[in-house]
C-alpha positions as CSV (number, residue, x, y, z in Angstrom):
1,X,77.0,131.2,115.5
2,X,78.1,134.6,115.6
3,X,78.6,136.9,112.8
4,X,82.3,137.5,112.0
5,X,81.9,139.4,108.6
6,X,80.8,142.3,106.8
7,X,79.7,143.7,110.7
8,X,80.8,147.3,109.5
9,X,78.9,146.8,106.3
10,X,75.6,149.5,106.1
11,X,74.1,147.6,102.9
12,X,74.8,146.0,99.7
13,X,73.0,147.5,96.5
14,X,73.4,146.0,93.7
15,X,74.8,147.7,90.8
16,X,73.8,146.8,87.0
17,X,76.3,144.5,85.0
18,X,79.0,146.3,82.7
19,X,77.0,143.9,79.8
20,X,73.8,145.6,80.8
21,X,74.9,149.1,81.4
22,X,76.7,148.9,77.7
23,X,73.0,147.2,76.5
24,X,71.7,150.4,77.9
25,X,73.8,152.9,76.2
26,X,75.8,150.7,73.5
27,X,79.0,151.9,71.9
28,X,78.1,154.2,68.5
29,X,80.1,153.5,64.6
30,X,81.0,157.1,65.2
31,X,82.4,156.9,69.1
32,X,84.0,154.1,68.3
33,X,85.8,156.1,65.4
34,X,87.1,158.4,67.6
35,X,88.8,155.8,70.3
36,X,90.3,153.9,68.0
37,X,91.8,157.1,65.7
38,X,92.9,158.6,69.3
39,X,94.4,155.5,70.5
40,X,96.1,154.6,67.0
41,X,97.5,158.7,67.3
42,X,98.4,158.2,71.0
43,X,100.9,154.9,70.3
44,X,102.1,156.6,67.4
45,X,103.6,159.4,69.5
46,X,104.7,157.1,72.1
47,X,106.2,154.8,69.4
48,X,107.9,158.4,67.8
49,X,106.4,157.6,64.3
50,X,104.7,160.6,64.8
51,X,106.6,164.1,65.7
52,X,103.7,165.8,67.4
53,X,102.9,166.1,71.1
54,X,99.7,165.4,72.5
55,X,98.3,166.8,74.8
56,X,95.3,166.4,77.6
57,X,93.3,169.2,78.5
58,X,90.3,170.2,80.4
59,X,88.0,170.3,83.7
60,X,89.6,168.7,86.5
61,X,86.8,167.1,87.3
62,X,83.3,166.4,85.3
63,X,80.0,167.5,87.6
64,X,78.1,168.9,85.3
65,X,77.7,166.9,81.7
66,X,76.1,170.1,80.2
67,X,79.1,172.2,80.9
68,X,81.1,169.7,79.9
69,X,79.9,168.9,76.6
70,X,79.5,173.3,76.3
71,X,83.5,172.7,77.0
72,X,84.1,169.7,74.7
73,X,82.0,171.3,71.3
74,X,84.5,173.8,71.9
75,X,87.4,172.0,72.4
76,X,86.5,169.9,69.1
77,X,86.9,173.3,67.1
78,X,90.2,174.4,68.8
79,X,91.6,170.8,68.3
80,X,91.5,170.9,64.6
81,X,92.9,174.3,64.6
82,X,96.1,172.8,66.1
83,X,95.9,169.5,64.9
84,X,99.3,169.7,62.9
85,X,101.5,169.8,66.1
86,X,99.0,168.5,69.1
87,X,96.7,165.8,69.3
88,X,94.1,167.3,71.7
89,X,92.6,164.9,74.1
90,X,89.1,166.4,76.1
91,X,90.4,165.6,80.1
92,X,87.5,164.0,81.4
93,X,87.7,163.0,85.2
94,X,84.7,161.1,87.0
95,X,86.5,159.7,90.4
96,X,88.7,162.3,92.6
97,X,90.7,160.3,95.1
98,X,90.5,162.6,98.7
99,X,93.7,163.0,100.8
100,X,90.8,163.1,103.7
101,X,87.6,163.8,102.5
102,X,85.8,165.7,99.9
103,X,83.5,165.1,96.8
104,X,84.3,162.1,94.9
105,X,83.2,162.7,91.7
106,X,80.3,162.5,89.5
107,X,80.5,158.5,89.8
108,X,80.5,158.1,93.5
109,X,78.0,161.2,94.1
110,X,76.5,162.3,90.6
111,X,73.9,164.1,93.1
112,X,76.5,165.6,94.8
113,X,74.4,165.0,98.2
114,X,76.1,162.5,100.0
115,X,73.3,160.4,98.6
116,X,76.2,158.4,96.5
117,X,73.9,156.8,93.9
118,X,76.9,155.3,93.0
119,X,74.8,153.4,89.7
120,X,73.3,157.0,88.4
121,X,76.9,158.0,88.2
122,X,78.1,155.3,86.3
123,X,75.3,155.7,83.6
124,X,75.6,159.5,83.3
125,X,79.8,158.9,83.3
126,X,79.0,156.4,80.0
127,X,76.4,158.2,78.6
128,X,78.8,161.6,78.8
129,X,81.8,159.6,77.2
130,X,79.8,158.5,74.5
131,X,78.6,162.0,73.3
132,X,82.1,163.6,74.2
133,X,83.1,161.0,71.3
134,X,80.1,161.0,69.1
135,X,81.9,164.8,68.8
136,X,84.7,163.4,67.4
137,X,86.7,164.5,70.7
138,X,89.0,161.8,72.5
139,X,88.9,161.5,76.1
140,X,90.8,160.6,78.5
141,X,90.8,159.7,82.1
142,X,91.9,158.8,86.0
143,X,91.5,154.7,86.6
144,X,90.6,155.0,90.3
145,X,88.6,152.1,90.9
146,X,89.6,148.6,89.2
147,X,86.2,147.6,88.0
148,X,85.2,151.3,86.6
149,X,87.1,150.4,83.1
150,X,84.8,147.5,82.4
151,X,81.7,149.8,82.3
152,X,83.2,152.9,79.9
153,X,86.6,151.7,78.9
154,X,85.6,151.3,75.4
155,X,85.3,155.0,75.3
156,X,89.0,155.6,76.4
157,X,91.8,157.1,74.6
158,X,94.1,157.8,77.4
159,X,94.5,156.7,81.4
160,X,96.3,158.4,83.8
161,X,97.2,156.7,87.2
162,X,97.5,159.1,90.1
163,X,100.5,160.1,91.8
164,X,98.7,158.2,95.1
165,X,98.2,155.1,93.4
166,X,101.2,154.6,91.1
167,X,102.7,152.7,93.8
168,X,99.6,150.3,94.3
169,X,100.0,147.0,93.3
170,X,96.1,146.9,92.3
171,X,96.4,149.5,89.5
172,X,99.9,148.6,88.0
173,X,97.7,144.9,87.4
174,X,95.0,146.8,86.1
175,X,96.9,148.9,84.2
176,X,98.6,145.9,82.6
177,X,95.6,144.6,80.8
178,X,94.1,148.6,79.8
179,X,93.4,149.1,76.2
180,X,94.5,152.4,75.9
181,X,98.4,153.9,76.7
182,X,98.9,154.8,80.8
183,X,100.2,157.7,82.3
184,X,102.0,157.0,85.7
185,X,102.2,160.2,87.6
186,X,105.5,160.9,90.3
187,X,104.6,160.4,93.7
188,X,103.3,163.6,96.0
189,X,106.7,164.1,97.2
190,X,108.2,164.2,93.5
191,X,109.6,161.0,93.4
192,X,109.8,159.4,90.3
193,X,111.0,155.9,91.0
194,X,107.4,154.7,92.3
195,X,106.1,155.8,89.0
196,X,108.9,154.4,86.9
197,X,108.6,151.1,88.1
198,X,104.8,151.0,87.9
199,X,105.7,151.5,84.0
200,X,107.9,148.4,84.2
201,X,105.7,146.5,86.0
202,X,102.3,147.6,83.8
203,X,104.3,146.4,80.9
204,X,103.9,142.6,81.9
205,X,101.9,140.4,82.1
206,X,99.4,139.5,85.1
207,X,96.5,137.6,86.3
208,X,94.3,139.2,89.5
209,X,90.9,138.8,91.0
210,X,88.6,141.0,88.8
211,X,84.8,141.0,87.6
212,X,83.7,140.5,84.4
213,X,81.1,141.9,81.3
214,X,78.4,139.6,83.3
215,X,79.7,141.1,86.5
216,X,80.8,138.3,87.5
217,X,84.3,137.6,89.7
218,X,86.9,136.0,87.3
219,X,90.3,135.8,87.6
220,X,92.0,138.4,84.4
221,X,95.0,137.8,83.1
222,X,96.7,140.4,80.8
223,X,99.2,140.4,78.6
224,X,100.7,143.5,79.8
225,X,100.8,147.4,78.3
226,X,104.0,148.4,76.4
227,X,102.4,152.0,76.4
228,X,102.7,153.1,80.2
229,X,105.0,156.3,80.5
230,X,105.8,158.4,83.0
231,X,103.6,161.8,83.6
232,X,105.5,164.5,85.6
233,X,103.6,166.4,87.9
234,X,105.7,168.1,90.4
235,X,105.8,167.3,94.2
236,X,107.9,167.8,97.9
237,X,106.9,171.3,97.1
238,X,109.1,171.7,94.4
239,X,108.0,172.0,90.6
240,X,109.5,169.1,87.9
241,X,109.1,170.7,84.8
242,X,112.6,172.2,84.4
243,X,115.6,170.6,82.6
244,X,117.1,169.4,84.9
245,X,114.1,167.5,86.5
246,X,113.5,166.4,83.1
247,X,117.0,164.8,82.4
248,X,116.8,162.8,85.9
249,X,113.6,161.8,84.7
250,X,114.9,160.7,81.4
251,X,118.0,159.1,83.1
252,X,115.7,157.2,85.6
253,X,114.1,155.5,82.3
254,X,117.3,154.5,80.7
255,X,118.4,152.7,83.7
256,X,115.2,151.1,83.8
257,X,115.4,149.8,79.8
258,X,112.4,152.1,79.1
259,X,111.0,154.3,76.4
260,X,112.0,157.7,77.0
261,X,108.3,159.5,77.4
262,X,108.0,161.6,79.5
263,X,104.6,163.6,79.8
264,X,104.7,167.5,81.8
265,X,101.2,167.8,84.4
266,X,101.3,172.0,83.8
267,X,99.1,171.5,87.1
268,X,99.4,170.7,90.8
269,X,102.7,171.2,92.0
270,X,104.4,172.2,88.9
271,X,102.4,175.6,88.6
272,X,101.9,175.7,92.5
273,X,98.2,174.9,92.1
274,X,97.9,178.3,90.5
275,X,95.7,177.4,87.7
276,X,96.7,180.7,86.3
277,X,100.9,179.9,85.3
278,X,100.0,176.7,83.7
279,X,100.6,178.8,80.5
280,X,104.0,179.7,82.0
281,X,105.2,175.5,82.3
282,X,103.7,175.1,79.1
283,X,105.8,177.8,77.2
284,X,108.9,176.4,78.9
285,X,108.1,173.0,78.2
286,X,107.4,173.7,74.7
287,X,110.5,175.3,74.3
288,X,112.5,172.4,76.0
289,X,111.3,170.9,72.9
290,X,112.3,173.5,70.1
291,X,115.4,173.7,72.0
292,X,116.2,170.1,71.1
293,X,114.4,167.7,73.6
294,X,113.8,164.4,72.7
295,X,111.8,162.8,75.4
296,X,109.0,165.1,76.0
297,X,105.7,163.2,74.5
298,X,102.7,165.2,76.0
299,X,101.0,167.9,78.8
300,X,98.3,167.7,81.1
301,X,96.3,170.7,81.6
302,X,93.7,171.9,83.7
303,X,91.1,174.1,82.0
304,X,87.5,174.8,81.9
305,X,85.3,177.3,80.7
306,X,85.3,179.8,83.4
307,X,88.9,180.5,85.7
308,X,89.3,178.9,89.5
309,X,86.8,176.9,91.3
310,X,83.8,177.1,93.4
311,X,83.1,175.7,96.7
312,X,79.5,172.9,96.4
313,X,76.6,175.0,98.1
314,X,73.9,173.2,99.4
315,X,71.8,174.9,96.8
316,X,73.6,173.2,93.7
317,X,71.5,175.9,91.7
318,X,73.9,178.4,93.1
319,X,76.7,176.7,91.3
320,X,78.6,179.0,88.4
321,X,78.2,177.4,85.2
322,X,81.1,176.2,83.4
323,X,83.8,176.7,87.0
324,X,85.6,173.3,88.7
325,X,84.0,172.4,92.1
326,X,87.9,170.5,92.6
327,X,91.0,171.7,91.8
328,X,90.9,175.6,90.1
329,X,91.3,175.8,86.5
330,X,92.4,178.0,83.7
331,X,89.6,180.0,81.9
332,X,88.8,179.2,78.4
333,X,90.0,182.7,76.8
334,X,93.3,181.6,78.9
335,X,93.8,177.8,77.3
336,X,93.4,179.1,73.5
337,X,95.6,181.3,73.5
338,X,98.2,179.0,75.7
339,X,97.2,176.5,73.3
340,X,97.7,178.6,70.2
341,X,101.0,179.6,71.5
342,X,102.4,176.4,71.7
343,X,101.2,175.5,68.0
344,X,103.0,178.4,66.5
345,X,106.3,177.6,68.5
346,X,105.9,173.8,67.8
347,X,104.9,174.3,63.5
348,X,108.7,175.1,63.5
349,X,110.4,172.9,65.9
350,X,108.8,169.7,65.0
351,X,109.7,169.1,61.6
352,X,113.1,168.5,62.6
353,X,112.5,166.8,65.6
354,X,114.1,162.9,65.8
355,X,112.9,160.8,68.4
356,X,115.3,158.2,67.5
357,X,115.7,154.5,68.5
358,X,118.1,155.2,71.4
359,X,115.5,157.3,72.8
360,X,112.7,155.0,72.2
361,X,113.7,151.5,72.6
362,X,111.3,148.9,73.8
363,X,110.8,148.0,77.1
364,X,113.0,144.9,79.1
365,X,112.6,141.3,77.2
């Protein structure tokens, strides 16, 4: 008989189980501590029983775990410096969907080779989670792939969904049954609809072909995510940030029945993927908020420890220590002091901030 399937298939390699992965490098009493104290902060600021913002910050992508713990022992310091207005959560970003091609992060090429030892990657991405946490730093992250959660989503305080797959049918499932709040980011073009809906539909419940701790394919059924928001990131080359983009955004939830949470992405097309004004959205933001808003939850920022990006040279000990090989980021020196800013504004504002139930209602019975 002639072969009808997997003809454009190279090979299959297998892949360790989540179980044994986790048996491999099991979740610590002290990382553990730090999800759940992150997650518990997180819903409290989605819920409004907490007046702070939080707020997501670092590399836009992880390729080098020394770096990025160099970035996160650092980050743990500056955190508790400005822990009474912003719960700091360490960005930490292991798959990078390509508009064509491209690296695809430190899970799908830890080697960064096209060798795509796709089971190193996971390992290193779980083993760098764990001592990101074992700091006492929450993390949070981009769900690209469905079955990537069941191998580190214990060590999650926070998922984004990217503006390309907001719309996807696959990740607003997966999303449902997450155990950590999810950021829906507007569409490329700036749309916001796509990503409103995903929140709606998150928020249910759902049952889809998945894999389980054994690795093997079950069928998961959720009971869905009341913490899915919507994270503003620009688009249609046209900046969301402002009022105005903020109060359609806001106006877009209502009609939906939604929680009014909005998070501001001070990155991509909101600072014209100039690494270098995120400070500038932030400050505006920020003061959006002293001025009187009452939806704005949280930022995204794009930071590491030295300013811009660097191309991958086939010589990867050419690299620059402590600069993106993705998007360009802001410097260290750059994020504490936009950081600082923002906690000196916010020490005043937030006190008398309500975030009432008109503004944060549940979502659609």
């Amino acid at each position: 008989m002639q072969r009808t399937e997997n003809l454009n298939v190279a090979a299959f390699d297998i892949m360790p189980t989540p179980a044994e992965m986790k048996q491999r490098l099991p979740l610590t009493e002290a990382a553990a501590q730090s999800v759940v104290r992150g997650r518990q902060a997180l819903q409290a600021i989605l819920d409004g029983r907490e007046r702070r913002l939080f707020v997501v910050v670092g590399p836009c992508s992880i390729h080098d775990p020394e770096a990025g713990l160099d970035y996160a022992r650092r980050l743990r310091a500056l955190a508790e410096e400005v822990s009474e207005t912003l719960l700091v959560i360490m960005r930490v970003y292991f798959e990078k969907p390509r508009t064509s091609i491209g690296w695809k992060g430190l899970i799908n090429d830890p080697c960064m080779d096209d060798s795509f030892r796709v089971d190193e990657g996971m390992e290193m991405a779980r083993r760098f989670m764990l001592d990101v946490n074992t700091l006492g730093v929450p993390a949070g992250t981009e769900a690209l792939d469905p079955i990537g959660p069941q191998y580190y989503g214990d060590l999650v305080t926070w998922t984004a969904i990217g503006a390309r797959t907001s719309e996807s049918q696959t990740h607003r499932e997966m999303s449902s049954g997450l155990s950590t709040p999810v950021g829906f980011k507007n569409s490329t073009d700036g749309d916001v609809e796509g990503a409103v809906n995903a929140v709606l539909s998150a928020a249910r419940s759902h049952a889809f072909l998945g894999i389980n701790e054994e690795g093997r394919t079950a069928i998961v059924r959720t009971r869905g995510n009341r913490y899915g928001h919507l994270v503003l990131r620009g688009g249609g080359g046209r900046p969301n940030f402002d009022t105005v983009s903020i109060s359609l955004a806001e106006q877009a939830l209502r009609r939906a029945r939604l929680p009014l949470n909005v998070v501001v992405d001070c990155s991509h097309a909101n600072s014209w993927k100039k690494a270098e004004l995120q400070p500038l959205v932030m400050r505006d933001v920020v003061h959006q908020v002293r001025d009187g808003n009452r939806s704005i939850a949280g930022l995204m920022v794009e930071s590491f420890i030295e300013e811009g990006s660097q191309p991958i040279p086939e010589d990867l000990s050419k690299l620059r220590y402590g600069c993106s090989v993705t998007d360009p980021c802001l410097s260290w020196d750059a994020t504490v002091a936009m950081l600082r800013e923002a906690h000196e504004v916010l020490r005043s504002a937030l006190p008398l901030r309500d975030r009432g139930p008109d503004v944060l209602g549940h979502p659609t019975e």
